[in-house]
C-alpha positions in Angstrom: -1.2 -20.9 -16.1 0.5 -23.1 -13.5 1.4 -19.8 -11.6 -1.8 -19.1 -11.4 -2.8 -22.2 -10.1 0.1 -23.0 -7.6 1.3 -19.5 -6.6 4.8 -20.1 -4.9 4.1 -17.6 -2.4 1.3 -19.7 -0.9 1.4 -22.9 -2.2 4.4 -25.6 -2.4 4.1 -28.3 -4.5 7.1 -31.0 -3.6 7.5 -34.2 -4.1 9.3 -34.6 -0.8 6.5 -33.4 1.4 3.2 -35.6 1.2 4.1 -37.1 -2.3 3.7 -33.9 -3.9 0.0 -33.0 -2.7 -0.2 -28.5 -2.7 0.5 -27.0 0.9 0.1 -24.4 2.4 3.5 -22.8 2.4 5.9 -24.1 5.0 3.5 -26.3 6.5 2.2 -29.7 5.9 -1.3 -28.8 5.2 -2.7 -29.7 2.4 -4.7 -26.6 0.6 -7.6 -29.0 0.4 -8.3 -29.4 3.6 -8.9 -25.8 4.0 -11.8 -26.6 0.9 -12.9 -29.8 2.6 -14.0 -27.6 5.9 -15.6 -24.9 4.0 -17.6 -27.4 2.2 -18.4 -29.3 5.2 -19.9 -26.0 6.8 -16.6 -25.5 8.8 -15.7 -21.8 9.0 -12.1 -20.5 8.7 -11.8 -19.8 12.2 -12.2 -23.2 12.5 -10.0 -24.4 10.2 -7.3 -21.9 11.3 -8.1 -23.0 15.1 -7.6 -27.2 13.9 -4.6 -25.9 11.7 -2.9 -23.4 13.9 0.5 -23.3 11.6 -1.6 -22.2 8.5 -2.0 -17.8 9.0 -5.0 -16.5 8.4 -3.7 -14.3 6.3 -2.0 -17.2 4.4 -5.5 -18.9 4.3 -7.4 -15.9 3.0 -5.0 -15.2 0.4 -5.1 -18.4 -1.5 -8.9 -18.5 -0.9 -9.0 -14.6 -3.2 -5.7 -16.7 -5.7 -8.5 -19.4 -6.2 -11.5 -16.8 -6.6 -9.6 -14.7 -8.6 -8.4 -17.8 -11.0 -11.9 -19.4 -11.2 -13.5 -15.7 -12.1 -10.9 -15.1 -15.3 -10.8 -18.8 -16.2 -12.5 -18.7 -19.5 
């Protein structure tokens, strides 16, 4: 279940980098914030253009992890 949830190839969770809050792999980005601007109306070019060290490709694939999770979650 935690895989699911905190895939290694996307995510890094560490208490050494921002106490331990999920990143985006090898950056510093939390994986919220990418939530927080699509919430607030924010696009991912957007985001991708305020966080230019997050890929897109990076972005879009924990966005299908998270859709994918939240679909089979029963």
């Amino acid at each position: 279940m935690l895989q699911a949830v905190h895939p290694p190839d996307l995510i890094t969770v560490d208490p050494e980098i921002l106490g331990g809050t999920p990143v985006f792999r090898g950056t510093r980005v939390p994986v919220k914030t990418l939530f927080d601007y699509l919430e607030g109306n924010y696009s991912l070019d957007e985001f991708i253009e305020c966080f230019p060290s997050v890929p897109r490709e990076l972005a879009c694939r924990v966005l299908e992890r998270s859709e994918a999770a939240l679909l089979t979650a029963s």
